[in-house]
Backbone bond lengths (Angstrom), bond angles and torsions (degrees), N, CA, C in turn:
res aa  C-N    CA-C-N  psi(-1)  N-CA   C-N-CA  omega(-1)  CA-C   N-CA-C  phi
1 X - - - 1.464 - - 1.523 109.62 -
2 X 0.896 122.98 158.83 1.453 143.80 -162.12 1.635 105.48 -79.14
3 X 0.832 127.91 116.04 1.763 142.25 -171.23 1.747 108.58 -102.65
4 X 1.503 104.77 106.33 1.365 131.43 163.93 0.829 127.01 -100.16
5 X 1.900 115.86 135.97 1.129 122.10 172.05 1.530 102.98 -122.89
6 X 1.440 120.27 160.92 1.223 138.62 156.63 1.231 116.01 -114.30
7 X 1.513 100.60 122.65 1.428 105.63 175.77 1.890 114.13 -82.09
8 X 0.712 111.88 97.67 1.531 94.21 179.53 1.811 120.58 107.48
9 X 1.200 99.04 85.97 1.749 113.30 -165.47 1.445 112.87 -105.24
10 X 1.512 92.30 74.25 1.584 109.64 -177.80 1.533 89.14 -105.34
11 X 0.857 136.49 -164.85 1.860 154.17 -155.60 1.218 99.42 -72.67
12 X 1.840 150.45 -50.04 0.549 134.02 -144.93 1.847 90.80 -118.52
13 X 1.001 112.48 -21.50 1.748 120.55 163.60 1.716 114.67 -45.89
14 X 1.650 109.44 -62.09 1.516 126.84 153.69 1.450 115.92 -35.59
15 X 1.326 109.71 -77.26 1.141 105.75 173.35 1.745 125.69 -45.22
16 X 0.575 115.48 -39.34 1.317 125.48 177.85 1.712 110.63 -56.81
17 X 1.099 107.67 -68.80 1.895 117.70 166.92 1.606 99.47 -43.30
18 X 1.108 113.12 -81.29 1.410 121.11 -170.87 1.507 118.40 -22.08
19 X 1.315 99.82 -50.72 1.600 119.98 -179.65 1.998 101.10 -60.54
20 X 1.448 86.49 -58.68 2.055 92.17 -174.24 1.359 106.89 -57.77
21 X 1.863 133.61 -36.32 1.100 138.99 156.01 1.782 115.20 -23.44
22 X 1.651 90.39 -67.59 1.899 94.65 -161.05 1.375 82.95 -70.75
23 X 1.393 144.07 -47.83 1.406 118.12 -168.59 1.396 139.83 -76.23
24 X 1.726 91.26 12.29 1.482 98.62 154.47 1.542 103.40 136.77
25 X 0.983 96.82 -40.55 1.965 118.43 -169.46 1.642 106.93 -35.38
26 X 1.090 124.62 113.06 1.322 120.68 -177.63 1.718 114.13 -59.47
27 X 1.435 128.31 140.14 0.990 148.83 156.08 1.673 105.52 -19.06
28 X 1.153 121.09 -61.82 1.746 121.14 -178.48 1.402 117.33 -83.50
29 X 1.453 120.52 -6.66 1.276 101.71 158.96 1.420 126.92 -92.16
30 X 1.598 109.79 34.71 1.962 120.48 -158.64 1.782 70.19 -133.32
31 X 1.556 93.24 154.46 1.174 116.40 170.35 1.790 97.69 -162.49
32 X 1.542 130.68 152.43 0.706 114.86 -170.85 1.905 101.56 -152.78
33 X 1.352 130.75 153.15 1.322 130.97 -171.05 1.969 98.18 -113.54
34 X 1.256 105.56 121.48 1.754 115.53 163.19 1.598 112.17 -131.95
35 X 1.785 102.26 124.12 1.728 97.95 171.05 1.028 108.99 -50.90
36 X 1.692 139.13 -62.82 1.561 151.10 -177.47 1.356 126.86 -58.97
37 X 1.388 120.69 100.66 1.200 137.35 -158.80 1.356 102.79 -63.18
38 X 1.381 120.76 -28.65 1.566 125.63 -168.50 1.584 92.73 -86.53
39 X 1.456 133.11 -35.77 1.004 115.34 179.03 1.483 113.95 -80.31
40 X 1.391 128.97 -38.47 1.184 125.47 -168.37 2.137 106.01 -64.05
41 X 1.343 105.22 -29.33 1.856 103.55 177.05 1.532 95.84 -65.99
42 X 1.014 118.88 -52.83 1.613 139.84 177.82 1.726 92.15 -14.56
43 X 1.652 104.41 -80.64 1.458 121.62 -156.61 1.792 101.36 -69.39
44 X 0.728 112.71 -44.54 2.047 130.62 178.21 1.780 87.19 -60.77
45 X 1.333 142.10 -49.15 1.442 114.09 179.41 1.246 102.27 -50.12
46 X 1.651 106.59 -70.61 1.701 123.83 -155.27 0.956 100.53 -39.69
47 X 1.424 122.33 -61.68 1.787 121.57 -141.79 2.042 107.57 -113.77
48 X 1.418 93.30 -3.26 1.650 97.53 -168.95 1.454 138.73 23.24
49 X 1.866 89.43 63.91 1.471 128.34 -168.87 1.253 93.64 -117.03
50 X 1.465 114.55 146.60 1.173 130.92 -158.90 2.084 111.27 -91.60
51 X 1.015 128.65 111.93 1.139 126.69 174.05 1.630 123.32 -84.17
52 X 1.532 94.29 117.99 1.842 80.81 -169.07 1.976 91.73 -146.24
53 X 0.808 99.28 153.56 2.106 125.46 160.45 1.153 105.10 -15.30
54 X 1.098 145.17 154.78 1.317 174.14 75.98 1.648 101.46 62.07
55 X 1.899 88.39 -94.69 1.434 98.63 171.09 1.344 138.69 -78.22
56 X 1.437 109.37 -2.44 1.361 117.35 162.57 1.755 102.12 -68.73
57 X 1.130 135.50 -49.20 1.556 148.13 179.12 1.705 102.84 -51.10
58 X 1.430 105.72 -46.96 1.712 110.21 172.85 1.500 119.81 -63.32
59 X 1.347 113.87 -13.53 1.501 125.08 -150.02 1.707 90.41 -104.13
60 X 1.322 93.81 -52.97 1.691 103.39 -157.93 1.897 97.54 -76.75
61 X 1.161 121.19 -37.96 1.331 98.29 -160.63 1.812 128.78 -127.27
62 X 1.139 113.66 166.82 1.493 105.73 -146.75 1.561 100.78 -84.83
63 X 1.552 125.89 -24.38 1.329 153.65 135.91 1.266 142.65 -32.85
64 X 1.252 148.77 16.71 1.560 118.61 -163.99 1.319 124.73 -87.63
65 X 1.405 122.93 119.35 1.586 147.57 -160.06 1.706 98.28 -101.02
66 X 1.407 110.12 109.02 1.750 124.09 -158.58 1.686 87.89 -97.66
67 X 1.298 132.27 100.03 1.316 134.37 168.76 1.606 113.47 -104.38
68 X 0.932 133.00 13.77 1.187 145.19 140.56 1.550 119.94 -24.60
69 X 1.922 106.95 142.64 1.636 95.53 163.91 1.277 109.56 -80.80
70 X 1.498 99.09 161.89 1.653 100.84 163.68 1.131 131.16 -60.61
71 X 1.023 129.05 -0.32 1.760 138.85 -175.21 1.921 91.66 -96.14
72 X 1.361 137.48 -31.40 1.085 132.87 176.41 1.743 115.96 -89.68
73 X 1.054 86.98 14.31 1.818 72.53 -173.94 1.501 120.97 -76.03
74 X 1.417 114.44 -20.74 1.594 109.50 -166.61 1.173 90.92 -87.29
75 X 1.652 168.74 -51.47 1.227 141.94 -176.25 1.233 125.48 -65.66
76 X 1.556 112.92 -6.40 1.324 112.41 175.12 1.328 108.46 -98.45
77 X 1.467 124.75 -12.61 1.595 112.16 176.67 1.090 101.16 -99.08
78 X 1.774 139.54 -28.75 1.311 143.25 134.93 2.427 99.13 3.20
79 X 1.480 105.57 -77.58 1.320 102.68 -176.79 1.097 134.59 -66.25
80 X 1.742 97.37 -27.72 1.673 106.83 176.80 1.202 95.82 -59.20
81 X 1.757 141.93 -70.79 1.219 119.81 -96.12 1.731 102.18 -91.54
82 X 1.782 117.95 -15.13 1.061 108.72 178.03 1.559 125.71 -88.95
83 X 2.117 97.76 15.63 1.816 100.37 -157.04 1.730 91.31 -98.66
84 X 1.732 106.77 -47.11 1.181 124.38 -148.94 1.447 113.74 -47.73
85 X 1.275 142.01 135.97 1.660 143.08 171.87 1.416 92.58 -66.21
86 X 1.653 93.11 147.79 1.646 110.45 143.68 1.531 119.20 -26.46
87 X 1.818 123.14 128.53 1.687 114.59 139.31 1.807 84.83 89.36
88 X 1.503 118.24 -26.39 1.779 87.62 -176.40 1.068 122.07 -83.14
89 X 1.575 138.03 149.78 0.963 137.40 -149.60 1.530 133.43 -97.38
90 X 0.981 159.29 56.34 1.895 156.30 -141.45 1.435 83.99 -70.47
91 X 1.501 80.42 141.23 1.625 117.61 163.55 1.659 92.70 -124.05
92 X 1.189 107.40 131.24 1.377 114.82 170.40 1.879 121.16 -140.77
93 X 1.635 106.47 120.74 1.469 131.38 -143.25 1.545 75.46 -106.50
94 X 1.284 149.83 38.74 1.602 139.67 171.77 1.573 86.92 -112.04
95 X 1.428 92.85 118.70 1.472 122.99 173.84 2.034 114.65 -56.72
96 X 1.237 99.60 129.63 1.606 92.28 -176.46 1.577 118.73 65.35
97 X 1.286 118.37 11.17 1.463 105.09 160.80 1.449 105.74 -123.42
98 X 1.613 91.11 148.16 1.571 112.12 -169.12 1.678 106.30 -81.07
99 X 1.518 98.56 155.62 1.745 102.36 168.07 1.595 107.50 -44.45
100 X 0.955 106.17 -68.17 2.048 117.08 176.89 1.144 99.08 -6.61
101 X 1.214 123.41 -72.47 1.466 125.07 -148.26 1.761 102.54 -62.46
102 X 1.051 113.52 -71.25 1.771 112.03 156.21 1.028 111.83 -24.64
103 X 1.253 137.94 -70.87 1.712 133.97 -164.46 1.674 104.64 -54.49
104 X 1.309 93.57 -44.19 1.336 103.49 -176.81 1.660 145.84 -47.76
105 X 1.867 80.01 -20.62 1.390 110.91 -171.32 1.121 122.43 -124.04
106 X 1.355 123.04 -30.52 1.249 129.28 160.64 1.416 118.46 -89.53
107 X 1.618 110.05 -167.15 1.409 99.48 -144.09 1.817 100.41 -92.83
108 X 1.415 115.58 158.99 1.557 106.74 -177.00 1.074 130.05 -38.50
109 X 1.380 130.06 140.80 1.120 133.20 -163.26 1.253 144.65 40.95
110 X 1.249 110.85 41.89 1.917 139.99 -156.09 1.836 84.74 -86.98
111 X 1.206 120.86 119.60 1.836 109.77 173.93 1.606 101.15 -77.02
112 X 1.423 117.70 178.12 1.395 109.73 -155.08 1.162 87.87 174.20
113 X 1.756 107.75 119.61 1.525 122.10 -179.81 1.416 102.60 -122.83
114 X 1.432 121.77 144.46 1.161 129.53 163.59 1.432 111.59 -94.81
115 X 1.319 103.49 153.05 1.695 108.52 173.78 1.685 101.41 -139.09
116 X 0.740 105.08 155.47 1.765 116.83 165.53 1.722 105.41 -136.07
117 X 1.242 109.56 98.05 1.433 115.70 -177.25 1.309 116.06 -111.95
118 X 1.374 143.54 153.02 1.610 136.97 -158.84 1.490 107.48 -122.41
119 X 1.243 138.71 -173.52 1.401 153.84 -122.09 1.942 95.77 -111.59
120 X 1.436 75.68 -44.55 1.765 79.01 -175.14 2.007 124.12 -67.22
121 X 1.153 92.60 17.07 1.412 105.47 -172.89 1.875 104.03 -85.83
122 X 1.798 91.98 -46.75 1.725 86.09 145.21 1.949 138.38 -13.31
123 X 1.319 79.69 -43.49 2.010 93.93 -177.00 1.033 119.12 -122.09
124 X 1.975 112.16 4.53 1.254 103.30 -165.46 0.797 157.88 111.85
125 X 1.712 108.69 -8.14 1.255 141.74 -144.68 1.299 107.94 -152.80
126 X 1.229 136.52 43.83 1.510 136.42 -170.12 1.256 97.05 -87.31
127 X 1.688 119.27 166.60 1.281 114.42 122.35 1.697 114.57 -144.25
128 X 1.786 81.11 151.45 1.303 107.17 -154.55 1.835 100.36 -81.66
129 X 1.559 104.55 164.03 1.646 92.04 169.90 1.763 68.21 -123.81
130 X 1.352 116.67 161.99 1.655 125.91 151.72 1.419 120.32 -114.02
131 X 1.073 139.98 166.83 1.476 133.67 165.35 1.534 102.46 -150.03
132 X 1.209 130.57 163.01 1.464 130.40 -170.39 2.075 89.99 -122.84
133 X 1.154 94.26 137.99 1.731 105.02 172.82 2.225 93.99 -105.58
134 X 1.720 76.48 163.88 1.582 97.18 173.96 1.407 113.96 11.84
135 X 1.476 107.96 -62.21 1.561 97.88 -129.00 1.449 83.89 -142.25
136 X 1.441 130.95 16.32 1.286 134.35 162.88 1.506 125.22 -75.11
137 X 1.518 142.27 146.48 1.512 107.25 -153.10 1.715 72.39 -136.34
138 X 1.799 113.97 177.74 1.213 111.24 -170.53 1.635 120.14 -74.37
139 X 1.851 115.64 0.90 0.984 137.30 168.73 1.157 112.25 -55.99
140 X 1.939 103.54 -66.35 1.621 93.47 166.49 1.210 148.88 -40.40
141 X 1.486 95.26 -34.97 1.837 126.49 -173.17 1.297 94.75 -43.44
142 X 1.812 89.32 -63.00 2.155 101.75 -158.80 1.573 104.43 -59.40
143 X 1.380 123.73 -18.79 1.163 115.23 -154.08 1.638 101.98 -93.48
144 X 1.460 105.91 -24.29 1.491 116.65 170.69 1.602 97.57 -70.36
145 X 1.277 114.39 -70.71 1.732 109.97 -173.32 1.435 119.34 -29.02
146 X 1.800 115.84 -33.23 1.243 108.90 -172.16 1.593 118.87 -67.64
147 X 1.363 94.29 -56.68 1.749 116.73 169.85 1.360 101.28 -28.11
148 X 1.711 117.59 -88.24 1.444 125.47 -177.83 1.337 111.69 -23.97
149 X 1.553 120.12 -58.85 1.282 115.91 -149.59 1.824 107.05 -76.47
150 X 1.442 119.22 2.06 1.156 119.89 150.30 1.374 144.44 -52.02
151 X 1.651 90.24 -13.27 1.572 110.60 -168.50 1.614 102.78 -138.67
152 X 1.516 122.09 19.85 1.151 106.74 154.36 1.482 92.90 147.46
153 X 1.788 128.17 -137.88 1.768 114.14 171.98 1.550 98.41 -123.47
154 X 1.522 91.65 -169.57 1.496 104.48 -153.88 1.422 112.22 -144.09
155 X 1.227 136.14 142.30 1.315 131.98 -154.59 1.293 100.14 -135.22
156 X 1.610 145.89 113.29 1.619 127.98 152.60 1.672 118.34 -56.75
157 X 1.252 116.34 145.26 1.460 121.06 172.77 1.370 105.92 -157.03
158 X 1.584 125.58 143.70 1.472 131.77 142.51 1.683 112.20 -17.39
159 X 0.625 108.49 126.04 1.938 113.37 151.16 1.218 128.61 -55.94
160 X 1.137 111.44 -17.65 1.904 137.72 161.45 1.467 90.35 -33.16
161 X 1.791 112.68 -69.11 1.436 137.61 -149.10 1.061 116.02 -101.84
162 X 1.882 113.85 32.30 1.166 109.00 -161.83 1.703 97.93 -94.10
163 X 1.580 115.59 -25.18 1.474 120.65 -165.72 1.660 101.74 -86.10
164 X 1.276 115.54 -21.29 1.596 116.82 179.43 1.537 97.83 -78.95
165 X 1.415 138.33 -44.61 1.375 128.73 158.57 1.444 114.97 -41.04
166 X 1.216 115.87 -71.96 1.760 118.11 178.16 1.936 113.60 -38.82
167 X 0.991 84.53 -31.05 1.954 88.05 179.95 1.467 102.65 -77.85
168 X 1.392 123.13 -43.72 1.245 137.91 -130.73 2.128 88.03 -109.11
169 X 0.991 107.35 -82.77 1.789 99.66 173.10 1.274 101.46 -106.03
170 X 0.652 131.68 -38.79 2.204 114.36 -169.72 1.697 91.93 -49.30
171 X 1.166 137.17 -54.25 1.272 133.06 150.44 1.089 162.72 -57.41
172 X 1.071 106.35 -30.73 1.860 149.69 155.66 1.297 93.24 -20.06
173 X 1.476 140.13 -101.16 1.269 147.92 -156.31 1.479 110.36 -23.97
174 X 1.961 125.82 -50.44 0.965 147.06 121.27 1.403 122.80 22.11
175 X 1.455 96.67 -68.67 2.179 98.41 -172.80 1.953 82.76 -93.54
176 X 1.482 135.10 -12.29 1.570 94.67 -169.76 1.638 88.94 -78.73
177 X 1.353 120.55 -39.57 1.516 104.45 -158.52 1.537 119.17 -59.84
178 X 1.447 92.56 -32.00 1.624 111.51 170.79 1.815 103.26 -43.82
179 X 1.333 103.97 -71.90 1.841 90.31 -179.96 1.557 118.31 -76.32
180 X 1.333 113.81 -2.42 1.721 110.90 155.76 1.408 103.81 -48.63
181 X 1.308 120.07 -62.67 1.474 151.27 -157.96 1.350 94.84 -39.82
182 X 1.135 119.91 -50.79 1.728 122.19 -138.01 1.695 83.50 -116.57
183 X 1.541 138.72 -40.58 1.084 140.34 -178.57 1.599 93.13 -60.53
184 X 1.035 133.34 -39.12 1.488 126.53 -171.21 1.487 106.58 -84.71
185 X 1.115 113.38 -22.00 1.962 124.95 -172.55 1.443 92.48 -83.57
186 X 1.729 136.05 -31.62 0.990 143.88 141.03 1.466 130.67 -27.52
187 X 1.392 102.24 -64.38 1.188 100.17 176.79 1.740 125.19 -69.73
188 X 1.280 123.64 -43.48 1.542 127.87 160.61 1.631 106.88 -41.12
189 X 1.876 124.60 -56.48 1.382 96.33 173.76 1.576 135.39 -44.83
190 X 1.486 103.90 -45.77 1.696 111.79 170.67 1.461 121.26 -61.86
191 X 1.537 106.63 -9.66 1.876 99.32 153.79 1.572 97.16 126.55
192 X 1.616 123.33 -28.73 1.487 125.30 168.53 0.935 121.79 -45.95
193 X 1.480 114.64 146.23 2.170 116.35 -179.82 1.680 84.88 -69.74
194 X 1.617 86.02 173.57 1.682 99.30 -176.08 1.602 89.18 -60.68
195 X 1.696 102.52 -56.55 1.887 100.22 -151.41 1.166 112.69 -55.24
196 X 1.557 119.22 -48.66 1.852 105.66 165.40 1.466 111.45 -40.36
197 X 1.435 123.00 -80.81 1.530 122.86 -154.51 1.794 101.79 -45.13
198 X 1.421 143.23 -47.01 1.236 156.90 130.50 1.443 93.01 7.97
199 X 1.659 114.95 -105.53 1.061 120.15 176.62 1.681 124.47 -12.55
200 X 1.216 96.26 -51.78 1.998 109.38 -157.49 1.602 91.15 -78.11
201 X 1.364 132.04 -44.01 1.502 125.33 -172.25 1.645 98.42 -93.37
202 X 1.105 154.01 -8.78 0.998 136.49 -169.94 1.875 108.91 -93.40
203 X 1.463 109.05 -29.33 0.847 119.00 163.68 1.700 129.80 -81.72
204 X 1.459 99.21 -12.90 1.590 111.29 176.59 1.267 82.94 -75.66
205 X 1.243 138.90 -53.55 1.646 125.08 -156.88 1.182 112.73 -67.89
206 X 1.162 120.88 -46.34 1.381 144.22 178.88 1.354 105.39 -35.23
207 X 1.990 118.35 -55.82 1.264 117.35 -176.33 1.081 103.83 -83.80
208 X 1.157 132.42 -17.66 1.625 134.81 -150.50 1.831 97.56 -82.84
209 X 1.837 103.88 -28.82 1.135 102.59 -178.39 1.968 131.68 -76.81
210 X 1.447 75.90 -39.14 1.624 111.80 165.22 1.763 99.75 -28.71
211 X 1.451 83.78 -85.13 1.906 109.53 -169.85 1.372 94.02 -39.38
212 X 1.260 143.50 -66.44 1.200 156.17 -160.18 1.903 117.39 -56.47
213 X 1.348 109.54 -39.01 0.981 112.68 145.11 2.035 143.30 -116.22
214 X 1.055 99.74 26.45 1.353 117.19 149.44 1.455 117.28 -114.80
215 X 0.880 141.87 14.33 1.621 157.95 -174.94 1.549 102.52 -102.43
216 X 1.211 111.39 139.26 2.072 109.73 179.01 1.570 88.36 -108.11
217 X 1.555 128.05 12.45 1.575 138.49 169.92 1.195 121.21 -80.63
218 X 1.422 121.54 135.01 1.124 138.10 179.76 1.727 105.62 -51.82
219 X 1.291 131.62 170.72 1.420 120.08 149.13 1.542 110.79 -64.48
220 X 1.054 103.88 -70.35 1.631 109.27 168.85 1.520 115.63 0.74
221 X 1.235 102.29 -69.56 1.751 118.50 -163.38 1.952 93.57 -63.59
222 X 1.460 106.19 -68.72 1.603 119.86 174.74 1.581 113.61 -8.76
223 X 1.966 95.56 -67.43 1.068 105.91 171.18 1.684 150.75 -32.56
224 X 1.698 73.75 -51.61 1.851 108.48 -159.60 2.069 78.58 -72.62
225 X 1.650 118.22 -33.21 1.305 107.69 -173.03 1.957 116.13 -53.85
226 X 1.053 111.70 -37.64 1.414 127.52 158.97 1.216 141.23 -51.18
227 X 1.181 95.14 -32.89 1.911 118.95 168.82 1.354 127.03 -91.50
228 X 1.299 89.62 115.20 2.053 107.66 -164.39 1.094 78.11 -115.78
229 X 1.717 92.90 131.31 1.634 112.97 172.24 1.899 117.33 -56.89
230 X 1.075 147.76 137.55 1.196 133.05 -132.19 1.163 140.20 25.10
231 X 1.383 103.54 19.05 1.779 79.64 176.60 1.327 121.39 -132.45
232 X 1.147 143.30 -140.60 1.611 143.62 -125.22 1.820 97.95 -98.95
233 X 1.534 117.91 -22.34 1.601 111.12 -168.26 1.876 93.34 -94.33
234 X 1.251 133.30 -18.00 1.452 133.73 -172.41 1.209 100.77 -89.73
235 X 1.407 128.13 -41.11 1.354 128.18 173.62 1.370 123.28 -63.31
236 X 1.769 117.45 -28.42 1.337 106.77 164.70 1.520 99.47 -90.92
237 X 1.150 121.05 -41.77 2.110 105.35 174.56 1.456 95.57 -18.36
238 X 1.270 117.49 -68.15 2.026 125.12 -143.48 1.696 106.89 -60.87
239 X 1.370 99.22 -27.47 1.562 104.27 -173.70 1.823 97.98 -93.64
240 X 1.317 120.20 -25.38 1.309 118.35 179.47 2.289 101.07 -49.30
241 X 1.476 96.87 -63.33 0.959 134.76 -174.29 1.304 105.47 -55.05
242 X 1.283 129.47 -64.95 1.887 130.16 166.91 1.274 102.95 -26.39
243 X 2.004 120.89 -70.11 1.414 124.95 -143.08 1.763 93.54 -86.04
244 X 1.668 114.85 -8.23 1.734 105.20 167.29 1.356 116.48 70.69
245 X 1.849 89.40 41.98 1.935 110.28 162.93 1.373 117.52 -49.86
246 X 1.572 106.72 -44.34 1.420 100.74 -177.44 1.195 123.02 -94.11
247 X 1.281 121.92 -0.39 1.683 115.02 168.66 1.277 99.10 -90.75
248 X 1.706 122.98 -23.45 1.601 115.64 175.64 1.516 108.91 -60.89
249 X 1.165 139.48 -32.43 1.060 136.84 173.33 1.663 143.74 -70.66
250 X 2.099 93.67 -38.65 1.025 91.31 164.79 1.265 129.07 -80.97
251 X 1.638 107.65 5.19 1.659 125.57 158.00 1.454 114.47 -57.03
252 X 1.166 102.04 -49.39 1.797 108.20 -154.77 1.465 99.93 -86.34
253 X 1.619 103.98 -19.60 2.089 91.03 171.62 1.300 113.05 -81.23
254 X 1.744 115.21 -31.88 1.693 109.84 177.08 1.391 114.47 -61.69
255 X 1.697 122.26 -29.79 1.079 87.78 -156.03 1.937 89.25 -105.88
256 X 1.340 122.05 32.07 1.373 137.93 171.45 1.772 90.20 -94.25
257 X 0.732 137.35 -20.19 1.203 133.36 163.58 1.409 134.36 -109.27
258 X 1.038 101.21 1.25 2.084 114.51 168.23 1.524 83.95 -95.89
259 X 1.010 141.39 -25.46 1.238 122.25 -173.92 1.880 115.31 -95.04
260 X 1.417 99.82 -25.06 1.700 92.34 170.24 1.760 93.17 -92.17
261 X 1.249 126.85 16.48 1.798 99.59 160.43 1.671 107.80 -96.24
262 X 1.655 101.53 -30.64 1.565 102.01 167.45 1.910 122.75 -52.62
263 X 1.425 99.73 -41.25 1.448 105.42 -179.61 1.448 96.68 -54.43
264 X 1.329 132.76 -63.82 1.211 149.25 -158.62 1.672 108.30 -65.33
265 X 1.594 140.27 -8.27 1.126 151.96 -179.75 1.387 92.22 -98.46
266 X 1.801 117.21 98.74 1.365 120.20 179.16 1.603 93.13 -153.32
């Protein structure tokens, strides 16, 4: 069986094992890299995955999955690049960096997949974007799709479209809680305890999300199902629309993505 490592077992590193765990993946074929000794015993109780070095992680496995921030990457490919075997493959979940930079650094012809994966992978529920670099073939692809799809679904795309994904869901989760936030700051003005109003929108989203993807319906249409001519859902549309929610947004995804092409200018 196929031998994974994670470099870097911050929230979405965990998550990630956890997910390959319940889907079956035995405990000894995971190996995993943490600077913090208190965290790395931490993860070895929970999940009784083996914590080991850099290049011991390069040595042992047929996998290595770079979950790292982008602000850490050059000392960690600094270790990879003289550990890593021939033909094994990186998947790397660091937001805004291109295959290049990997190819670049490691040794010729190293294949090299990008992913942009989101928060909700935590529960299970991610979704992934993938992209294949240089020298990655559609073998690799499937072999990334399988992993991911342990932790939620999975989408192929160009690398072109990798920073309009990162704006778009690698962030996404981000702007819903954001209008949870204020839908619930909402609800306390109109006189509700927090935990009801909480309750009442967290679960509106919840279904709202459901419908949205079991539905062959546009949002649009969904919407328009809600909207009674005079009444209470058109009247907040009009004020949505006055204060210019949706041009505020399609603000805040462009420039969520001028900023993962800046990350990515290294």
């Amino acid at each position: 069986m196929t031998r994974i490592a994670v470099l870097g077992a911050g929230k979405i590193g965990e998550a990630l094992m956890a997910g390959l765990l319940a889907a079956g993946r035995p405990a000894a074929d995971l190996v995993f890299t943490e600077r913090h000794p208190e965290r790395a015993h931490e993860l070895t109780q929970r999940h009784h995955i083996a914590s080991v070095d850099v290049p011991t992680a390069a040595q042992r496995s047929d996998v290595l999955v770079v979950a790292v921030k982008p602000q850490d990457i050059d000392p960690l490919l600094a270790e990879l690049a003289p550990a890593i075997r021939p033909g094994t493959l990186v998947v790397t979940l660091c937001a805004g960096l291109p295959t290049s930079l990997f190819e670049r650094v490691l040794p010729a012809g190293t294949p090299v997949v990008r992913v942009m994966p989101n928060t909700p992978m935590l529960v299970g529920e991610a979704m992934s974007a993938i992209s294949a670099g240089t020298h990655a073939t559609d073998q690799h692809l499937a072999e990334v799709e399988k992993m991911l799809g342990s932790v939620g679904r999975v989408v192929r795309l160009p690398e072109s479209q990798q920073d309009a994904v990162t704006a778009l869901s690698g962030s996404g989760p981000a702007y819903f809680f954001y209008l949870v936030e204020a839908m619930i700051d909402a609800g306390i003005l109109l006189g509700l305890p927090r935990a009801v109003a909480a309750d009442l929108i967290v679960q509106s989203a919840y279904g709202a999300a459901v419908m949205m993807r079991e539905s062959a319906d546009h949002p649009v249409i969904l919407r328009e199902a809600v909207t009674s001519p005079a009444g209470t859902t058109i009247a907040a549309v009009r004020e949505l629309e006055r204060h210019g929610v949706r041009a505020a947004l399609l603000a805040a995804i462009e420039a969520a993505r001028d900023r993962s092409v800046e990350l990515g200018n290294r």
